[in-house]
Each structure stands twice: as C-alpha cells, then as structure tokens.
C-alpha positions, 0 to 999 in steps of 0.5 A: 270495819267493826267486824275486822275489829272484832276478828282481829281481837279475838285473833289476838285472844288466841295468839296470847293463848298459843303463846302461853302454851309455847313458853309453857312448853318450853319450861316443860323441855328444858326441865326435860333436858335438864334431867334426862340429858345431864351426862353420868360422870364416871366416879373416880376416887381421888384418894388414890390418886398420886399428886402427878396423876391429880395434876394430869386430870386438873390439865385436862380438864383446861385443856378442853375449855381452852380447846372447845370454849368456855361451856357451861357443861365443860366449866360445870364438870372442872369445877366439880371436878376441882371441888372433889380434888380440894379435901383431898389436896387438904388431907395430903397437906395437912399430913405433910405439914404434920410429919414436917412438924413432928420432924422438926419438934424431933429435931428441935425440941417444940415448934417455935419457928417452924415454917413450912412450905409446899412442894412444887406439885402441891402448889401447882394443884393449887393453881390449877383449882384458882385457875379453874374457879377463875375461868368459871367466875369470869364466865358467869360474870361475863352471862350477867354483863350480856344479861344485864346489857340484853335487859338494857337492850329489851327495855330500851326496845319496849320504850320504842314500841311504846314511843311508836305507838304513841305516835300512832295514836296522836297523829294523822297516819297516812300510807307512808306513814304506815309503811314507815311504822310497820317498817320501824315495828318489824324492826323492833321485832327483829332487833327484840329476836336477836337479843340474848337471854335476860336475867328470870326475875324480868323475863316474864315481865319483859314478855308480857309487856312486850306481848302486851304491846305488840297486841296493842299495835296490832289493834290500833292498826285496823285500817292496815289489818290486810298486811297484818293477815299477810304477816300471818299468813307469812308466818304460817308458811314458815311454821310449817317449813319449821313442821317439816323440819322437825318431822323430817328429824323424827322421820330419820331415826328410822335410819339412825340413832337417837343422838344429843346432836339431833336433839340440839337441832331440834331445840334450835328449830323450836327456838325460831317457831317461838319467835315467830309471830302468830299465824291465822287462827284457823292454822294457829292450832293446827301448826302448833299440834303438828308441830308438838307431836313431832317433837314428842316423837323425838322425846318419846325416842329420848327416853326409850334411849335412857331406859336401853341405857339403863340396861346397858348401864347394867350389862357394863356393870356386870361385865366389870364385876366379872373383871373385879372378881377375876382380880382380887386372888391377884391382892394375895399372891406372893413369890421370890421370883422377879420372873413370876411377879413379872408374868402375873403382872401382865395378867393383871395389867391384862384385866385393867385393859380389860376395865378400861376398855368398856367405855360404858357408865355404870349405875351411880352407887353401884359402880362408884362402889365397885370402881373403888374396890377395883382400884384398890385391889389393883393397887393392893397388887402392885403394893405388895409387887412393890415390896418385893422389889424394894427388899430385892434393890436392898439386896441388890444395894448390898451385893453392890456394897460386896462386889465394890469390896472385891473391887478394892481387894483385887486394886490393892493386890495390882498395886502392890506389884506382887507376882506369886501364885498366892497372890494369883491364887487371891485373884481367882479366889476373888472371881469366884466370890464375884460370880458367887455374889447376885445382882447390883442396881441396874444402874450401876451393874455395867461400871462396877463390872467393868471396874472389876474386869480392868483390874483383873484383866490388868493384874493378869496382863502384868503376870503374862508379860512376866511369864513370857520367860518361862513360857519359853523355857517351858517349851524347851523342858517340852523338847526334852521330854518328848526327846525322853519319851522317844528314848523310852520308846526305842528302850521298850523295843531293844528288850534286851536293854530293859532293866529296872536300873535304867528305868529309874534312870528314866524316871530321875531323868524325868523328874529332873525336867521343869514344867511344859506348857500348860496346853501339852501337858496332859498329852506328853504326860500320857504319852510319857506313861505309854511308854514307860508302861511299853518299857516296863513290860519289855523287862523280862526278869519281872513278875506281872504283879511286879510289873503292875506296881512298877507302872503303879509307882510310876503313875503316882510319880507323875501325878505327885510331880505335877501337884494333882492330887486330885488324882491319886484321891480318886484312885484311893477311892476306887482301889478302897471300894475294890478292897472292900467289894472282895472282903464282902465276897470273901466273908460270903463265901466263908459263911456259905462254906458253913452250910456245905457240909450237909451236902451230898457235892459238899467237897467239890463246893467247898473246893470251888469255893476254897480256890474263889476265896484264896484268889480273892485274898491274892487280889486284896493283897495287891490292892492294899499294896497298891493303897499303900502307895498311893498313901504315901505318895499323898 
C-alpha cells in the first residue's frame, strides 16, 4: 500500500507537469491565433464616400450580426468600421452646419437665433453608429454577466469538492460510500468542464486550486487507486482517439488547403484533451508529444499559408497598380461630345471591374496608398464627366427656354384666326427655328414637343379647311390650262395658222388662268412650255435667233407668274458665266492675232482666227440679250 502511495504522488507530480505544459500551450496558440489569424481589412477611404454609400456600409455591417449572430470578429469589425465613419461624419457636420451659419448671418445680419438641424441621412448615420456601439456594449455586458455567473458557478464547485473531501477525511467510507463519492467528484468534474470561460484575474487562481483539490482527492483515496488507474487508462484511450483525430486533420491537407475551418477544428479537439483528466504516467508524455507534433503539422502549414499570402498579397498589388497606371490619362481627357464621354466611360467603369474583381488584399500601407489614388483618379473622371454635363443640361435648359418661346408665338398666331401667307409664312419660319434649336431636358423633350406640333398641326388644319375652296377652284384653273396647252398643240401642228399675234394670244390667255394645284404644277408648266416652244418654232416668218428669244420670253413668263425667281437667278448666272467665257476667248484670240504676223501661214490664222472671234462677238450679243431679259423680268 505505501508504495501504491508513493506512485500515486509521484503520478500526481507529473500530471501537475503536463498540465502546466498544456495551459502553456494554450497561451502559446492562441496568442498565435491572434496574430496570424487576424483578417486584413480592406482600407477604404470614407472621405470619398457620399452619405447614401456611408449608410449603405453601416446597414451591412448590421445585417451581418443580425444575419450571423453577434460575433466578437463581426462586433470588432462594425465598431472599427463605425469609429472610421465617426470623424468623417463630423467634418460633413461641422461643414454643413458652417454654410448653414454663414447663410443665415448673410441673411440676418449675426447668428442671434440660429438654430440648425441635421438632415435625415446625417441622422440616420448617427443612429446606425448608436445602434452598433449598443449591440457591441450589450454583447461584452452579457460575456461579463456569463463570466461573472461561470466564476459564481466554479467557486461554488470548489466548495463542493472542498465539502466532499472533508467528508472524506472525517468518516468511515465504505464501498458505497466510495462509489457515491466517486460518483459526486465525476460529477463535479463534468459540471467544472461545462462551465464557460471566467474573468483572467481568477483564472489561474481557480485552476490551481481546482487542480490542487482534484490532487488531493486522489491522494486521500488510496484504498480506491484501482478505479482511479482505470479513470487513466480511460483517459488515455480518449487521448489517443483526440491523437488520431487531429493526425487525421493534418493528414488531409495532402488533399486540401490549409482553411481557418480546419483550424477551428483543431482547437476544439485541443479543448476536450485539456479537460481530459491525466492518463498513466508512462503514456502521459508520450500522448502529449503525439499529440503536440500533429498540431505543429497543422501550425507549421498556417504560416507557409501566410507567407504564399504575402506573395499573393504582392501579385494583387502589382496587378492593381497596373490598373491604376491604365486610368489615370483617363483624370485629363476632355470632349464636346456626349457620344465620346460615353464611350470613355465605359472604358474606365471597364477597369473598375477590373479593381473590383481581384478580391485579394493587398499589403496594409501600400495598397491603402494605391486604393486612395484609385479612387480618386476615378472620381477626378466622373468630376470632370460631371461638368460637362452640367454645363450642356444648362444649355439644354435654355434651349427649352427658346422652344417654349416659339411655342407661345406659334399659340398666339392660332389664336389671332389670321389666315395670310405672312402669317403661314411666320409659322414655317418658326419650324425652321425649332429644328435649328438643340435638345431640351429629357424630361420635358416629349410634352414641349407635342406642345409645339398640336399648335402647328392645329393652325395648319385651320387653313386646309379654309383652303378647300380654292383647291376646288384650283382644279379647275388646271382644266383650263391643259384644254390651252392641247390648243397650243393642235396650233403647232396646222403651221399655217402660227403667228406671233396668236401666240401673245396664247400667252394672255395664260396669264389670265389662276393657279393649279401644287402637286401638277411643275408637270403642266413644262408641258405649257413644250408646247409653245413646238409653236414657236412652227412660225415660219421667224429668225432662229427671234425664235430662241420668243421661247426666252416666254420662259421668263412663266417663271415670273409663279413668283420663282430662283430660276431666273440661276439663269442669270449661267448666261453671265457664258458671257464672260466668250469675252475670255474673244481677248485670247485678239492677242494671238498680234504674234501672226511673223508667220509665214500668218493670213490663213489670222483668218481663221478673224471668223472665231466675229462668231463669238454674235454669240455674246445674243447672250447680253437675253441677260436683259431676264433683268427686267427680276
């Protein structure tokens, strides 16, 4: 019996070693966890940001601890999100509260009275940042509350075991009564094992006299160190089951990746071989190095990780650099064209998706640096896109001003109830300013439009309905001119009856006749002068050049009766550039005359050149005859 004594200390001795190495590793991995496990967030410069898009990230950020649960690392990253906000939130209200200051002293004279308060999305910030600070406080309040309850709920087990020892030592124990002390301490055990975490200050304490205490019911039960051997070996059966789990976890990323899922895994297995009670001495060590080495395996792969990390880290930031460097012509480019802004804006929103598609962080300093001149040479784009289509809605808003204008002209002209060709005239100018005048605001381009059209379409339905009188009287000046036009016809073919008299006979009879239609005009009118050209030229007591003024006059006529000048202006024209070709031609051939005389054919030239000019000079007297004409008929 004095030697299962002494064994049983000396097994104790050691347990209290292993422990002591287990809670010394346990500090070691999670300091470990701690620094290499804590997630990079990505910087985002908040000064950039509009008060929708600070809001929009805030609602996120409570979505997800309402989506997930209140986490420590979703609580951590809101509020760190939240205090970043804060200094911007109070620049934006410091700088509105300023203007609204400066206003109200430029309106009244000093600040006596001044009163101001925030907008809806100012206020709404605010409460999102409250709400966030309140979930995080709560949550902290309510870990102290369970710390606070788990220490009230360890201390009141350490009394217990302390009571059950004590009971231990000042009586009689028996078999049964062994059993119902064994059965109270494994009780105690689990109920201790369940237990949550507790405040630091009284951790070490608790431990240590709970291990203290759990040493000394083992000592004081020698006649029952059998089932205590028993509980060991127990124990060492499910530490190796723990072993093989965590190998079995190291084995696998052969086949996988190192992920933070594994890792949390593995920490929990660690967690049920701490409260695991010892295991024989001689496996004691043995199960804890196996036990060690596999979760170094797992360690050991979680930094590799962080080290191909960094290098991807370095790759994401190169590759975004490239994308930055790509952009930043973009902050000078300039045009007049909504066309060309539109098309380099897709080019641009192009290399966002770009940035935005390489998910990667980058390196803390150097990619907080680079995202913030990102950003802002994107903005500086749409800054300067911006502007341009400020100034053209300005143009825009003008136009809209000019084609309300026209719209009230062409309103009063309706109203009036005058039906003149002036006054038709007006509103054909008018269309023609319009067409003339750019776009309107998008908004209102289709009822200023449809303003414009009713009138117009409304002033000429008026005059149409008017007009239906002399349409008919129209078609019959179109009767009588074809029923002329087939006299003519039937003149040119009897020659014996052409003469000039009855020719201006024809022509008065003409002239007499209103308009025809607008839709046959051109097609009588050169039918009228195929004819009288057929008649003219049936006269047989006529010249040819009289002939070709005859068919002259009476083109000019014609095109005078109908008010288009246009085309005795062209004629002029053409008839003035003849004029001036032939006396071109003409002073050529007198000058070459000069330079004859030294040749030995110089008479038969200057013949031939003497019948050119005299043929010339007939030509260009016609042609000043007809250019008279035409003159006075304009």
């Amino acid at each position: 019996m004095a030697q299962e004594q002494q064994e049983g200390v000396k097994s104790e001795e050691q347990e209290d070693l292993t422990q002591k190495s287990i809670d010394t590793l346990e500090i070691d991995l999670n300091n470990e966890l701690t620094e290499e496990h804590e997630e990079v967030a990505p910087d985002v410069d908040y000064t950039q940001l509009s008060k929708e898009q600070l809001i929009g990230i805030l609602e996120n950020e409570l979505a997800a601890i309402r989506e997930e649960g209140a986490k420590p690392a979703l609580l951590k990253k809101a509020e760190t999100v939240s205090r970043e906000i804060r200094p911007v939130l109070d620049q934006i209200k410091l700088r509105e509260r300023e203007t609204a200051l400066q206003a109200y002293i430029a309106d009244n004279g000093g600040e006596e009275g001044f009163e101001y308060k925030y907008d809806a999305d100012t206020q709404k910030i605010d409460s999102l940042s409250r709400e966030i600070k309140g979930l995080k406080n709560s949550y902290y309040q309510s870990q102290e509350k369970e710390k606070e309850k788990n220490f009230n709920v360890k201390t009141s087990l350490i009394q217990r075991l302390r009571s059950l020892l004590e009971e231990e030592g000042g009586r009689e124990t028996d078999a049964t009564g062994l059993k119902s002390s064994w059965e109270e301490f494994k009780k105690i055990q689990e109920e201790w094992k369940s237990a949550g975490n507790i405040a630091s200050p009284h951790n070490g304490t608790l431990w240590a006299t709970y291990n203290a205490l759990i040493d000394r019911y083992f000592s004081n039960r020698n006649i029952y160190f059998e089932l205590k051997e028993l509980d060991r070996r127990r124990n060492a059966e499910l530490k190796s089951e723990l072993c093989e789990k965590v190998e079995e976890l190291a084995k696998s990323l052969e086949n996988r990746p190192m992920t933070k899922e594994i890792l949390n895994e593995a920490n929990h297995i660690f967690e049920d071989y701490k409260h695991l009670g010892p295991a024989p001495k001689e496996e004691q060590e043995k199960l804890w190095q196996r036990f060690k080495e596999a979760m170094d395996v797992l360690y050991n792969a979680q930094r590799g990780q962080f080290a191909e990390q960094k290098k991807t880290m370095q790759e994401n930031y190169e590759q975004k650099l490239g994308i930055y460097e790509a952009i930043v012509p973009f902050t000078t480019y300039n045009s007049g064209s909504i066309k060309e802004w539109n098309a380099k804006t897709k080019e641009i929103m192009a290399f966002q998706d770009q940035w935005v598609a390489l998910k990667g962080i980058m390196p803390r300093e150097e990619g907080k640096d680079l995202s913030k001149k990102f950003w802002a040479a994107l903005k500086t784009f749409f800054n300067n896109k911006g502007e341009f289509f400020r100034q053209l809605e300005s143009k825009r808003e003008q136009n809209l001003d000019l084609k309300t204008q026209l719209c009230v002209e062409v309103e009063e002209l309706l109203a009036a109830g005058e039906d003149n060709p002036a006054t038709t005239q007006k509103v054909i100018e008018l269309q023609k300013k319009w067409k003339g005048i750019g776009q309107v605001p998008e908004k209102y381009k289709d009822t200023i439009y449809d303003r414009f059209k009713k009138a117009c379409d409304a002033y000429f339905d008026k005059k149409r309905e008017k007009n239906k009188e002399v349409e008919e009287e129209f078609e019959g000046n179109l009767a009588k001119k074809l029923d002329l036009i087939e006299r003519i016809e039937a003149a040119a073919k009897s020659k014996d009856e052409s003469s000039l008299n009855l020719l201006n006979a024809f022509k008065s009879e003409w002239s007499s006749i209103g308009f025809v239609p607008k839709k046959d005009m051109q097609t009588v009118q050169k039918r009228y002068i195929a004819a009288i050209n057929t008649y003219v030229g049936a006269i047989g007591q006529l010249s040819n050049k009289e002939k070709e003024q005859a068919v002259l006059e009476s083109e000019v006529e014609l095109v005078r009766d109908s008010d288009n000048t246009r085309t005795l202006y062209r004629k002029e024209s053409d008839i003035r550039r003849k004029i001036t070709q032939l006396e071109n031609d003409i002073a050529l051939w007198q000058n070459n005359i000069e330079f004859f005389a030294k040749s030995k054919t110089s008479d038969r030239l200057k013949a031939e050149f003497d019948r050119k000019i005299n043929s010339a000079l007939g030509q260009l007297e016609e042609l000043k005859h007809q250019l008279t004409i035409i003159q006075e008929a304009i």
